[in-house]
N, C-alpha and C positions, 0 to 999 in steps of 0.2 A: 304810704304803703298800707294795704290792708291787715287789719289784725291778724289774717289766717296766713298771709306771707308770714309775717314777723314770726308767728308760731314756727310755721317751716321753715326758717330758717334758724332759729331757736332746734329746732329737733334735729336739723341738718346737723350741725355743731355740736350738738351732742353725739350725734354716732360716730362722725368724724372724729372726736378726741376719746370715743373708745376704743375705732379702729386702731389708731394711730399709738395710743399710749398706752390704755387700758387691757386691752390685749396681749399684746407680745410682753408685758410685765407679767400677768398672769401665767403664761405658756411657760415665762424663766421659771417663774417661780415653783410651778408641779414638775418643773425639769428638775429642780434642785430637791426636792422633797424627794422625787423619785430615786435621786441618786442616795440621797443620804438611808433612806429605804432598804437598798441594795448594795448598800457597803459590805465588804468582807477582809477576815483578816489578811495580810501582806499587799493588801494594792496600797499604790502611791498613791497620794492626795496632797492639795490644794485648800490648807485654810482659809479662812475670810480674810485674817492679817496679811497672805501672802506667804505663809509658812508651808514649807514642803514638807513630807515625812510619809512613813509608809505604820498602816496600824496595824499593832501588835495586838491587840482586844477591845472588843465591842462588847458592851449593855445597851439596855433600850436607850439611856439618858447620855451615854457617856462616852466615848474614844479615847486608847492609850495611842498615842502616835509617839514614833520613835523618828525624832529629828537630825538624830548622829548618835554614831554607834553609842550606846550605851547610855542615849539619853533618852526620856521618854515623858511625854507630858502627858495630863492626862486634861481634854476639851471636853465640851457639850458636844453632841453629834451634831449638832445646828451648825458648826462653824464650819463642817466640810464642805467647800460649795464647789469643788471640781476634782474629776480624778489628774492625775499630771500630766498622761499620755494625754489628753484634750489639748495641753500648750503648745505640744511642735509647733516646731517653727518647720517650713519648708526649707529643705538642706537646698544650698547654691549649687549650680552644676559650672560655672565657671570663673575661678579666682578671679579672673583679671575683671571679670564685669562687676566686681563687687565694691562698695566705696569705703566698706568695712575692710580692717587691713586684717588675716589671717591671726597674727602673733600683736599680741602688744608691744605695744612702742616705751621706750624707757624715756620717758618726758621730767626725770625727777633732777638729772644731771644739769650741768651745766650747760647753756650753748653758744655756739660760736656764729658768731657772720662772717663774714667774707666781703674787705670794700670792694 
């Protein structure tokens, strides 16, 4: 293969794994900065740990999120990374097509078979 193939395809492969990776990382990442940006007191949020809570007061550096009544931590603003309303789940529109069972099942008892 000629040297200026090999380049091109060297060059190829590089825009391909910017398209692919390099990018849409990027776009997360000003989506995230954006948000944390735009915080204000009482919305719900989404820590980086997975932690829900809704903030009580904002500084440039800081968040008090209240996690359950009367509790309140205080994070870096960096750890918001989603408001909550983002997580819906889409609601089911009919029970019986579901393979989730409405109420939970008491699995703690004892069980029986039947020969």
């Amino acid at each position: 293969m000629p040297p200026a193939a090999q380049l091109l395809v060297i060059l190829l492969a590089i825009v391909a794994f910017w398209a692919i990776v390099m990018r849409p990382a990027r776009n997360q990442q000003k989506k995230v900065q954006q948000l944390q940006r735009d915080l204000e007191v009482g919305q719900e949020v989404v820590l980086s740990a997975g932690i829900f809570g809704t903030i009580r007061s904002l500084t440039d550096k800081r968040a008090e999120i209240e996690v359950a009544p009367g509790t309140v931590i205080t994070v870096a603003r960096q750890v918001v990374v989603r408001r909550a309303d983002e997580l819906d789940t889409p609601a089911r529109t009919d029970p019986e097509d579901a393979d989730v069972p409405d109420e939970p099942t008491d699995t703690t008892g004892p069980t029986r078979t039947e020969d």
